[in-house]
N, C-alpha and C positions, 0 to 999 in steps of 0.2 A: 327287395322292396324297401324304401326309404320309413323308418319309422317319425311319423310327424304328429306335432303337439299331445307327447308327454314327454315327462319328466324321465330320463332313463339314467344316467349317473348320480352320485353323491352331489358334484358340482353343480350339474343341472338344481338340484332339489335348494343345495345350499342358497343358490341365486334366485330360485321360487321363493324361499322364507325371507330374505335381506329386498326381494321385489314387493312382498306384500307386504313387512312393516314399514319401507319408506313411506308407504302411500297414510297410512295410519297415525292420527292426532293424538296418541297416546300408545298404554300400554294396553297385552290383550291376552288373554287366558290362551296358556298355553295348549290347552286339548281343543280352543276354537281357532287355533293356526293350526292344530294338526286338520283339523274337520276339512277346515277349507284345503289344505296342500292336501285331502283326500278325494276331494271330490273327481277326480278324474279318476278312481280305484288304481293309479297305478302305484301308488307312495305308501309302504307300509309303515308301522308304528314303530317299528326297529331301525330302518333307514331314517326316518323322519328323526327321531331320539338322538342318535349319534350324528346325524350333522347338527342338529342343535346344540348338543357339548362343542361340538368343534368349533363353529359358531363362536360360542360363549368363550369357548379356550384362547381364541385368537382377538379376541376382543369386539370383536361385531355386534354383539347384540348381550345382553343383560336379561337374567332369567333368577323373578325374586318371588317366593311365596305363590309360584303355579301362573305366576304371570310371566312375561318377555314384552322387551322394547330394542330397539336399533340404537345403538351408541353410533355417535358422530364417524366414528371411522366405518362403520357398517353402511352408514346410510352415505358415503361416500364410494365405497367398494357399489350398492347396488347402482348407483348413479353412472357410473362406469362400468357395468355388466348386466344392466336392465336389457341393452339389447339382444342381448346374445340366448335370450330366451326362444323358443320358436314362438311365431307371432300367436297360434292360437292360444298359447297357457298365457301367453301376455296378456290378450284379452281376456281369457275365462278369469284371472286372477285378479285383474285391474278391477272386473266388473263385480267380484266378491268382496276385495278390499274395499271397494268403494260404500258398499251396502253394508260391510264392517263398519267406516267409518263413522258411518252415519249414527248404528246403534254406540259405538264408541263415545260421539260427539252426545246424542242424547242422553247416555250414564253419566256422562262427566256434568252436567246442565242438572244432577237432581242428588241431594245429597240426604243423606237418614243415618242416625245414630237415636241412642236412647241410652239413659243415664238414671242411677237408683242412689237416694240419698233417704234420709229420714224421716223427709213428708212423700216419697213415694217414688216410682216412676216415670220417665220422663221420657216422649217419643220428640226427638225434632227433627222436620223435616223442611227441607229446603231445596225450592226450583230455582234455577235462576238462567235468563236467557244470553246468557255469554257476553253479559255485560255487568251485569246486576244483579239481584236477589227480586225476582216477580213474586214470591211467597214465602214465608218464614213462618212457618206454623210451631209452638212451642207446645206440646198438650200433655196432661197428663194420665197418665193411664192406670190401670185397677191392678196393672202386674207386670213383669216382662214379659211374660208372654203378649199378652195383647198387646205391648209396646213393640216388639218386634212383629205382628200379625199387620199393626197399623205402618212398620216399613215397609213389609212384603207391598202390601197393596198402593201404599204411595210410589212407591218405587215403578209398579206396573202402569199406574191411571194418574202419572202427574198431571198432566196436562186438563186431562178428564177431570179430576178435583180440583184444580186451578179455575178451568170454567162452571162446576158445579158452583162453587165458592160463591164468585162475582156475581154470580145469576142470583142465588139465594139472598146479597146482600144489596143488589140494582132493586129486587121487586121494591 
């Protein structure tokens, strides 16, 4: 009996990871590439780990501080072995990478830091719509803690405090 749509060699998986960063606008936690090359249960954490060195070894892809991105010669190799996927992992993976994407594109769209100097804490936080900066909030805060409390939540409800904002300051 023919085994259809999983991953069953090293090669297969290596061409599953180099399929799913081409499709992606940046870079992307490397335990959220493992989740998604898991979702079919058939990719363990030990297979997935060493083709990712090998990957990295042969210069395909780039793996810094628990993230990975596709280097130009990766994203060239999967250009030229994206087909040779079986169709179903091609789809179930296009259609993850894609809803990656998207979370990818809207991290990259909201930026937060915080900074402590002598008059105090400093949370800044910035939306901006892939073109521009729509918000730049600079505020001060009673400590880091609540400066990092006020990234958590801008982080989650840009968008949401973006329109609370304007509404509070349209009345």
């Amino acid at each position: 009996m023919d085994e259809i749509g999983y991953v069953f060699s090293p090669l297969d998986l290596k061409i599953l990871i180099l399929f799913i960063l081409r499709r992606l606008p940046g870079e992307i936690e490397t335990e959220r590439l493992m989740q998604i090359c898991q979702e079919d249960g058939v990719v363990n954490y030990f297979d997935f780990t060493i083709c990712l060195d090998e990957l990295k070894e042969s210069g395909q892809l780039t793996l810094e501080d628990g993230f990975c991105s596709i280097t130009p010669r990766g994203r060239q190799t999967a250009e030229t072995l994206d087909t040779s996927l079986p169709y179903s992992v091609r789809m179930h993976a296009e259609k993850a990478a894609e809803a990656e994407a998207a979370a990818i594109s809207r991290n990259n769209c909201i930026t937060v830091q915080h900074s402590s100097n002598e008059t105090g804490c400093t949370a800044e936080l910035v939306l901006n719509d892939g073109v521009s900066d729509i918000l730049h909030l600079r505020i001060l805060c009673a400590d880091e803690e609540q400066a990092k409390l006020i990234e958590k939540k801008f982080r989650r409800n840009a968008e949401e405090t973006y329109q609370k904002i304007i509404a509070v300051l349209s009345e």
